[in-house]
Residue frames as qw, qx, qy, qz and C-alpha x, y, z in Angstrom:
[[0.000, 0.885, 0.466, 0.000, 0.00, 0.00, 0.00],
 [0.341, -0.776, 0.026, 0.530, 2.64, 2.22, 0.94],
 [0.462, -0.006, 0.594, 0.659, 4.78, 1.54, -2.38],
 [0.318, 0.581, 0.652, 0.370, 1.63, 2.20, -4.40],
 [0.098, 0.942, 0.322, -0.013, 1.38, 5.88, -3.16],
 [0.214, -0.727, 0.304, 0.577, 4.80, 6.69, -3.45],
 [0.429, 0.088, 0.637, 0.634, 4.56, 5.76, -6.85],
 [0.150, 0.805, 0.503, 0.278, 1.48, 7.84, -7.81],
 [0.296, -0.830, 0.140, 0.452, 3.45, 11.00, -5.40],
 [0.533, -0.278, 0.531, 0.597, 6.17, 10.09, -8.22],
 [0.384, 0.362, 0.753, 0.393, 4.07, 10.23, -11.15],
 [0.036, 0.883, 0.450, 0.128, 2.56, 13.23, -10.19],
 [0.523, -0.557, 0.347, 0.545, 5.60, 14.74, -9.67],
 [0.335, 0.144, 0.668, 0.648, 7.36, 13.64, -13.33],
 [0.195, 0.654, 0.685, 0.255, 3.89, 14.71, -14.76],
 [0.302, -0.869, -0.220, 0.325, 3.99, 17.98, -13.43],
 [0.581, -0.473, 0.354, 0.559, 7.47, 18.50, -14.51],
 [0.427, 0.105, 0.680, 0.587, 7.04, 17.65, -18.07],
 [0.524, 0.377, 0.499, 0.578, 4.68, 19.83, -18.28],
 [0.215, -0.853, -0.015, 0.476, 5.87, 22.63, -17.20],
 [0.240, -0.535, 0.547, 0.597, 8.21, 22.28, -19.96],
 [0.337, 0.230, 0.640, 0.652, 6.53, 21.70, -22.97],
 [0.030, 0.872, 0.451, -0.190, 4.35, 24.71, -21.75],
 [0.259, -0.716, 0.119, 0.637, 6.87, 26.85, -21.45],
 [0.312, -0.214, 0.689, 0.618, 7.51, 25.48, -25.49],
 [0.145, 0.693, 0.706, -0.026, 3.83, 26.25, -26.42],
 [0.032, 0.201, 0.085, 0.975, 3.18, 29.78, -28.24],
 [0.320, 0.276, 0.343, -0.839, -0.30, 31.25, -27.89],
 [0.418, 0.354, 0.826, 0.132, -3.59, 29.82, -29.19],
 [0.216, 0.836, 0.482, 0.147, -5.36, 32.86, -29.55],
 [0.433, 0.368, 0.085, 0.818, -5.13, 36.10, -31.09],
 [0.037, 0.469, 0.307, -0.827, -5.64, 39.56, -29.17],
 [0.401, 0.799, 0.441, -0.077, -8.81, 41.60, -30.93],
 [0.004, 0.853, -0.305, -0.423, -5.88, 43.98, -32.24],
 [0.274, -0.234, 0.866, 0.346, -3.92, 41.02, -34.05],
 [0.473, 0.404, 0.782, -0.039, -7.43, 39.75, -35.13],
 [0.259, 0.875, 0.069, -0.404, -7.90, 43.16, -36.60],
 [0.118, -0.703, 0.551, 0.433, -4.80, 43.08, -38.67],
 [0.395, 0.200, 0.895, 0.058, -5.70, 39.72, -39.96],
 [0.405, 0.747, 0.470, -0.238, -9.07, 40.93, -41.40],
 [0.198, 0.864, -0.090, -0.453, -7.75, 43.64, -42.68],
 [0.007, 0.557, -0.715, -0.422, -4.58, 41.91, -44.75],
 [0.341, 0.338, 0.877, 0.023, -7.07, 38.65, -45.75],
 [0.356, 0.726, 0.431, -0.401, -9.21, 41.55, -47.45],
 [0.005, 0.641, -0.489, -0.592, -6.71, 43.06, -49.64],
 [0.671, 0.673, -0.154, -0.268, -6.67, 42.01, -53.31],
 [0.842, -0.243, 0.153, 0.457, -3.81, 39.59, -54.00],
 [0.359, -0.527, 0.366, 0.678, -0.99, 41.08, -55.73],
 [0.697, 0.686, -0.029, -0.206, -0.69, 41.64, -59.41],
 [0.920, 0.100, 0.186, 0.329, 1.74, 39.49, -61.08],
 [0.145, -0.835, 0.245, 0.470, 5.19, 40.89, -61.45],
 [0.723, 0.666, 0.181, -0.019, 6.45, 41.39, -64.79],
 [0.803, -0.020, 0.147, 0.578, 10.05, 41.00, -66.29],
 [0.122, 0.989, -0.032, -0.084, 11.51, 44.56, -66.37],
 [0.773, 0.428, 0.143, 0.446, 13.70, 44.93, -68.84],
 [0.467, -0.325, 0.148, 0.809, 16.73, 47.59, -69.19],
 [0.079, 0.076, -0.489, -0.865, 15.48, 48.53, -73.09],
 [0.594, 0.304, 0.461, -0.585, 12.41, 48.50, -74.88],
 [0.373, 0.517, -0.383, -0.668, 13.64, 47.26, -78.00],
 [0.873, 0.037, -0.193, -0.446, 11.43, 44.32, -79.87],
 [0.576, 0.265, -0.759, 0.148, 14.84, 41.68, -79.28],
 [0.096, 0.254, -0.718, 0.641, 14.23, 42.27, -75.55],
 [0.627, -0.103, 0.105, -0.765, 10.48, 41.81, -75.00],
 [0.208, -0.180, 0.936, -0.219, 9.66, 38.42, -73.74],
 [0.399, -0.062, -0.666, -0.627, 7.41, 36.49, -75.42],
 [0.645, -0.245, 0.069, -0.721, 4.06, 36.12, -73.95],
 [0.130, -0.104, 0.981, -0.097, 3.62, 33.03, -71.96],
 [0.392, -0.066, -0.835, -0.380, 1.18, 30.27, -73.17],
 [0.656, -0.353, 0.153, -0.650, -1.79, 29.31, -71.61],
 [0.356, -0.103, 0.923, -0.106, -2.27, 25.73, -70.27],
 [0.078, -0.084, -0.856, -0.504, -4.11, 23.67, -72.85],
 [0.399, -0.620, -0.538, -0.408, -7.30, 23.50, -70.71],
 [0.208, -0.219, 0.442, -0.845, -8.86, 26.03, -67.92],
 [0.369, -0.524, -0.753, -0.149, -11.52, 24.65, -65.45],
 [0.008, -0.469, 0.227, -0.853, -13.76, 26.46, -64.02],
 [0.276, -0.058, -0.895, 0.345, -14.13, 24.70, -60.87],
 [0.133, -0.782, -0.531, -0.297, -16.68, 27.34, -59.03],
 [0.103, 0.366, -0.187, 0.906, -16.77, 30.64, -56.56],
 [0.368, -0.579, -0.619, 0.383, -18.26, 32.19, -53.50],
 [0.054, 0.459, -0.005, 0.887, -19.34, 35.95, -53.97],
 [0.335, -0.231, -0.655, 0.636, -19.70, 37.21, -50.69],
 [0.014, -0.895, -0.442, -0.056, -22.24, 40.09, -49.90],
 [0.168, -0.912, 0.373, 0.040, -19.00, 41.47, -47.82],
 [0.628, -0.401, 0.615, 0.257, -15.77, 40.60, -48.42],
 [0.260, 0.424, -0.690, -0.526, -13.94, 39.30, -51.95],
 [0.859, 0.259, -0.061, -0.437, -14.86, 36.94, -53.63],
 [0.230, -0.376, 0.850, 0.288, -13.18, 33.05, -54.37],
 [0.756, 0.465, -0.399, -0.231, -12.55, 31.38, -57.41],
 [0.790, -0.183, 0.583, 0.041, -11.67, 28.04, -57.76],
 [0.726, 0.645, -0.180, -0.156, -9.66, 27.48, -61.55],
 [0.778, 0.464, -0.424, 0.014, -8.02, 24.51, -61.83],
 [0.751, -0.561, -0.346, -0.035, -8.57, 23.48, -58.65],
 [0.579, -0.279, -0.338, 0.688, -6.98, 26.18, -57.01],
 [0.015, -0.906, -0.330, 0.266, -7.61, 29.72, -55.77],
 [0.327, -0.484, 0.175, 0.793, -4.81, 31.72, -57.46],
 [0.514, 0.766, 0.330, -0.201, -6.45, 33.82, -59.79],
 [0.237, 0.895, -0.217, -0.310, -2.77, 34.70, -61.44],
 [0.858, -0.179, 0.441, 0.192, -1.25, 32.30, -64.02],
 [0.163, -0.414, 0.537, 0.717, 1.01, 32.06, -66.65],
 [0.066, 0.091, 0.853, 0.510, -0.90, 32.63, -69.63],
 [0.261, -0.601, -0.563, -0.504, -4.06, 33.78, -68.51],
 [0.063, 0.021, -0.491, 0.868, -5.68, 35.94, -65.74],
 [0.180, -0.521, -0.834, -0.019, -9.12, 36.47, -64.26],
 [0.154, -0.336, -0.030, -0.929, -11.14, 40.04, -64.73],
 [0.143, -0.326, -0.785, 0.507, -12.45, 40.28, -61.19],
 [0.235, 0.406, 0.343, -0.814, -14.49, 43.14, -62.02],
 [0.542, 0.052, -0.469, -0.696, -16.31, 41.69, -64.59],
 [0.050, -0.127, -0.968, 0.210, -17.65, 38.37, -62.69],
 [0.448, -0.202, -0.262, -0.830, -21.13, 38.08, -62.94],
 [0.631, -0.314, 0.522, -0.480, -23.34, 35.90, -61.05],
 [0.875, 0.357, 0.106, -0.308, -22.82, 33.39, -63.72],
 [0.821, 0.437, -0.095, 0.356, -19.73, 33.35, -65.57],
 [0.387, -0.717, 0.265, 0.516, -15.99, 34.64, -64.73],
 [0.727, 0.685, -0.029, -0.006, -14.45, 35.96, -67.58],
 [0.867, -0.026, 0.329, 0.373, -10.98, 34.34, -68.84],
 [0.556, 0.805, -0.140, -0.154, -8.57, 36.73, -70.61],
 [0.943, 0.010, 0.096, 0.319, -5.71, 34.85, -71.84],
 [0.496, -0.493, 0.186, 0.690, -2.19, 36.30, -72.87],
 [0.243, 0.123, 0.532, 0.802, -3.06, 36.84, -76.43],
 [0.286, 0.092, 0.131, -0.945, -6.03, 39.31, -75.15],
 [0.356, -0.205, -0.786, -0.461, -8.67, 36.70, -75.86],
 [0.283, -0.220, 0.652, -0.668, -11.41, 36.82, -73.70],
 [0.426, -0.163, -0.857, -0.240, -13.36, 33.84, -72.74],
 [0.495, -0.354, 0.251, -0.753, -16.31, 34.01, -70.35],
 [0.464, -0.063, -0.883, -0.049, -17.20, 30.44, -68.39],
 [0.736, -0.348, -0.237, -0.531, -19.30, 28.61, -66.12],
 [0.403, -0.555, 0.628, -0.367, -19.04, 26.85, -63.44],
 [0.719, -0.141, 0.680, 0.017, -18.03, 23.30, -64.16],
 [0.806, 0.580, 0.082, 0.087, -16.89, 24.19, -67.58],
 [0.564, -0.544, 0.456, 0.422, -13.38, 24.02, -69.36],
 [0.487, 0.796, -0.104, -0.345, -12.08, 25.62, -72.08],
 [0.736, 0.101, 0.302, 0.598, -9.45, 23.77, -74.66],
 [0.171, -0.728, 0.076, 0.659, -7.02, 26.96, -75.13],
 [0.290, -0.174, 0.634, 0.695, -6.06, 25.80, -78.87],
 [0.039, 0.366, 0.699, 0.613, -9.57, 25.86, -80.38],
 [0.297, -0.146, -0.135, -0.934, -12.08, 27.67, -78.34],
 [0.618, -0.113, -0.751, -0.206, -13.98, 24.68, -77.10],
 [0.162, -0.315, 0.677, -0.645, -15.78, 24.79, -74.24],
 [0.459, -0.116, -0.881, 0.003, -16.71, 21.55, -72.71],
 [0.666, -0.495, -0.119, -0.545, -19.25, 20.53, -69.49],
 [0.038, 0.490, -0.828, 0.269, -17.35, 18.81, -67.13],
 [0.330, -0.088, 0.799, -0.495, -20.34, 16.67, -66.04],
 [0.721, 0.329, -0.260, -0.551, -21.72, 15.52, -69.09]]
């Protein structure tokens, strides 16, 4: 009987010990309403606009040929908030800048998002459709 409580004295002990010390290795869960603020505020922002190769000259040898789209775009779908931005899903992912094409946020209707590729084409889709960049073809994904 005795044994058994100097082992639990022991255990509670050790236990005690350890974690004190991976506490001490613990950050904070939560954020202060000031931090939370800061959050909001940088989650709201527009993403960037793709940076572009800046060149020294401007003369036609130096200009970088326009990158290619990918062969096919899906449009996957979106969430248009009342407040707040809006998300796109294309090609199962949320970045709305790629190589070869980009997404005119201020044209988004409640229907379509419109697609302008690098060679200024614009293309205007649906949700669960997908365009074939080489011909213009746009396909149902759930046919």
């Amino acid at each position: 009987m005795m044994r058994s409580i100097y082992t639990i004295i022991l255990l509670v002990i050790v236990f005690n010990v350890f974690q004190s010390v991976s506490a001490k290795e613990l950050q904070r869960l939560f954020t202060t309403a000031q931090e939370r603020a800061v959050l909001n505020a940088n989650r709201e922002e527009p993403p960037p606009p793709p940076r572009l190769p800046t060149t020294d000259s401007a003369t036609p040898s130096s200009v970088a040929p326009r990158p290619k789209p990918p062969r096919y775009i899906t449009f996957n779908g979106f969430i248009k908030r009342s407040q707040g931005q809006t998300t796109l899903w294309i090609n199962d992912s949320q970045d709305l800048f790629r190589q070869g094409f980009s997404v005119e946020l201020d044209k988004i209707t409640e229907k379509t998002v419109p697609i302008l590729l690098s060679n200024k084409r614009r293309i205007d889709l649906k949700p669960g459709q997908s365009v074939n960049t080489l011909n213009g073809t746009i396909k149902e994904n759930w046919e």
